[in-house]
N, C-alpha and C positions, 0 to 999 in steps of 0.2 A: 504494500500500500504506500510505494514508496509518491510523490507529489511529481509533476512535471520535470523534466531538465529546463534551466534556461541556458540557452545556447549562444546568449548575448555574449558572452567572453570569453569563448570559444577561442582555440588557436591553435592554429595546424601550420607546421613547420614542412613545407615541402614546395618542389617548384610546381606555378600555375597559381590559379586560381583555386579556391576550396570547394566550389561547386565540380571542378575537375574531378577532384578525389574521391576513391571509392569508398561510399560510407562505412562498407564493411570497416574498414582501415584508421575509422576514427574511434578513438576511445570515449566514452560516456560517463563519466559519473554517476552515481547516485547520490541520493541528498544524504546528509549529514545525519539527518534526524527524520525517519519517518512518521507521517501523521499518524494517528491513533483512532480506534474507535473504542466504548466501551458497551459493551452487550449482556444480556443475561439470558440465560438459556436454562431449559432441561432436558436429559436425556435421560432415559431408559432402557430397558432390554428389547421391547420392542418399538421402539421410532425417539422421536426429540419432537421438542415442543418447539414454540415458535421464537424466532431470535427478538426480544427485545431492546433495541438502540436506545440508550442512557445518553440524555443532550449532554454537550460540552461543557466543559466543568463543572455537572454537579455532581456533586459529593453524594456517594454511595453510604448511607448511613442505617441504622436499624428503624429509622422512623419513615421514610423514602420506601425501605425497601417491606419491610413491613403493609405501608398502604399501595405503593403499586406495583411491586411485583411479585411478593407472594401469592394474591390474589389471582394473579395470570397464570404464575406457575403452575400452582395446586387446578385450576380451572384446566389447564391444559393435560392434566396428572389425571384426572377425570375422563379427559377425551378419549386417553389414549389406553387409557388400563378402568373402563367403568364398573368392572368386577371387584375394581378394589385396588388399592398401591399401600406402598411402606414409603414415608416422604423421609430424606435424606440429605444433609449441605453438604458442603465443604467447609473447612473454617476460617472462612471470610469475617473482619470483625462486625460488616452488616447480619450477616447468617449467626453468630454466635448474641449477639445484642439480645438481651432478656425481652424486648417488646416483640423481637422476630420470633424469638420461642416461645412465648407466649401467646401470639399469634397461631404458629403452628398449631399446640398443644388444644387450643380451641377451633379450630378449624379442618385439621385432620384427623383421623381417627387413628391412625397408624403413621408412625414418625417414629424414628432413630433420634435421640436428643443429643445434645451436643457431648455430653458426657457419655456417650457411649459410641462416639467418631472413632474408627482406625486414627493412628497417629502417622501424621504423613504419606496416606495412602493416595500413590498414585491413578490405582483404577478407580477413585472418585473425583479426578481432576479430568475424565476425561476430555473435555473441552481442551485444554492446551496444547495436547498431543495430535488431534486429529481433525477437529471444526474449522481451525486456522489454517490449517494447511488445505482444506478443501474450501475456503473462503477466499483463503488468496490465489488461488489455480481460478478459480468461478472470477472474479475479479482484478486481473494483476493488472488490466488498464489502469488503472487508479495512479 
């Protein structure tokens, strides 16, 4: 998701003009600092839920994520499993904040609380591993 090149101060050392030379031949930078998104998602065993876009700078907090995105998640937790789920975070300090647990603890019926999370477990980060690399294959124009 790297941002545009600007190719204003470009400079090519060879004889002719630079519209002569073969683009292959030109080296390109990328930016220094890629832009960023921040997203919240769910996955499950069978499918993910839908990717929610967090605007620009705001702060992912227990009180944010408590009123608008628990409510999507567990709704989308619903969709896809309506026989029934076990709800589950990572330990995000919005996810571990006593009003998200509490929220949960009245909202779903079946939940993993935070004190009884794997420590450090990878196979519930899946998003880092795998979403992102098929975000930016779907996207690398950016």
């Amino acid at each position: 998701m790297n941002p545009s090149v600007n190719h204003q101060n470009d400079r090519v050392w060879s004889v002719g003009k630079m519209q002569d030379v073969d683009k292959r031949r030109l080296v390109v930078e990328g930016a220094k600092f890629a832009k960023y998104v921040m997203v919240s998602d769910g996955v499950c065993y069978c499918g993910k839920g839908r990717l929610r876009f967090i605007p620009d700078k705001v702060k992912v907090n227990g009180e944010l994520y408590s009123e608008m995105l628990l409510p999507r998640l567990v709704e989308d937790c619903k969709s896809l499993l309506p026989s029934g789920f076990i709800f589950q975070q990572e330990g995000a300090p919005a996810h571990t904040a006593k009003l998200a647990q509490n929220w949960i603890a009245t909202n779903c019926s079946d939940f993993i609380g935070k004190d009884e999370w794997p420590p450090n477990s990878l196979d519930l980060n899946s998003v880092e591993y795998r979403v992102w690399g098929a975000m930016f294959e779907r996207y690398k124009t950016f």
